[in-house]
C-alpha positions, 0 to 999 in steps of 0.5 A: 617918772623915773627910767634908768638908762633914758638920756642923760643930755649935757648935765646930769646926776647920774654917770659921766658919759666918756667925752660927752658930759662931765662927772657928776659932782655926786654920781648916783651909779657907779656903772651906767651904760657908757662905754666904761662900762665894758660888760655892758658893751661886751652884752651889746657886740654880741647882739650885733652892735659891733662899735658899741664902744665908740657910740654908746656915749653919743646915744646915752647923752644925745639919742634918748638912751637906750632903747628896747622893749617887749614888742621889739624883742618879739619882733626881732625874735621873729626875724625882724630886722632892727630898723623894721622893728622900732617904732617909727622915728626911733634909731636901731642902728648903732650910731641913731640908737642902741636898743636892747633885747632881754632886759634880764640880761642888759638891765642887769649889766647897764647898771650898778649904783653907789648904793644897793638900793639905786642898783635894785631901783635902777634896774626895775625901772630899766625892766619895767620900762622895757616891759611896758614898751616904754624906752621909745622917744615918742611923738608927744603933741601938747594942747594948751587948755583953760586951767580947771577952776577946781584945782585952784579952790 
C-alpha cells in the first residue's frame, strides 16, 4: 500500500531529507514534506508547530512521517489537546511526531512530483490515508500460521 508522506527511513526513492538521507538517484517528488519544502513548513508554524523547520527531517525519516487524520482532526477541533488526541504510542509533539489537521491544506502543500501524475496520486493517498485514519504508526501483532495447502495447488 502506498501512502505519500509515510517514513522515508535511510534509503528511499522519494526526497532527500535535509542531512538525514541522501538524494535519491532518481527522486519521485520534486517537493516532499521536509524542511526544503518551506510552504509546507509555513502551513505546519501556523498550526503550532513553531520549530518545524528543525524537526521535520528527523520525523519524515525516523518517526513514521507525517501523522494526522479525520478522528484526530475532530478531536483537536474539539478542543483536544495533540497528545490527548493521537493514538496511544503515536507522538504529536514536534520532535515524536508532526501530525496534520486538514488534509486539503497540508496534502496539497507536502507534495509535488516530478511529473503531474505522481503530484495527483501522492496527494490522494496523502487525503485518503488521512481520511481513513490511516497515518498512524500501529501496533501490529504477527502470528505464524501453516501455509493453506490451496494457495500452493
Amino acid at each position: 500500500v502506498y501512502m505519500a508522506g509515510g517514513g522515508l527511513g535511510a534509503y528511499n526513492g522519494c526526497s532527500a531529507a535535509g542531512s538525514e538521507t541522501a538524494v535519491p538517484p532518481v527522486p519521485f517528488y520534486s517537493k516532499y514534506a521536509t524542511s526544503a519544502n518551506t510552504d509546507f513548513v509555513s502551513h505546519l508554524q501556523s498550526i503550532g508547530y513553531s520549530n518545524a523547520g528543525s524537526q521535520l527531517d528527523s520525523v519524515v525519516t525516523w518517526q513514521g512521517g507525517i501523522r494526522g487524520g479525520a478522528t484526530y482532526a475532530a478531536c483537536i477541533a474539539s478542543g483536544g489537546s495533540k497528545q490527548a488526541c493521537a493514538p496511544p504510542g503515536n507522538g504529536c509533539n514536534g520532535g515524536g511526531g508532526i501530525c496534520i489537521e486538514d488534509a486539503e491544506t497540508a496534502c496539497a502543500l507536502a507534495f509535488e512530483g516530478v511529473g503531474s501524475y505522481t503530484t495527483t496520486k501522492a496527494i490522494e493517498s496523502c487525503k485518503f490515508a488521512f481520511a481513513y485514519d490511516l497515518h498512524w504508526n500501529r501496533d501490529v501483532r504477527v502470528e505464524v500460521v501453516a501455509f493453506p495447502a490451496g494457495l500452493t495447488e
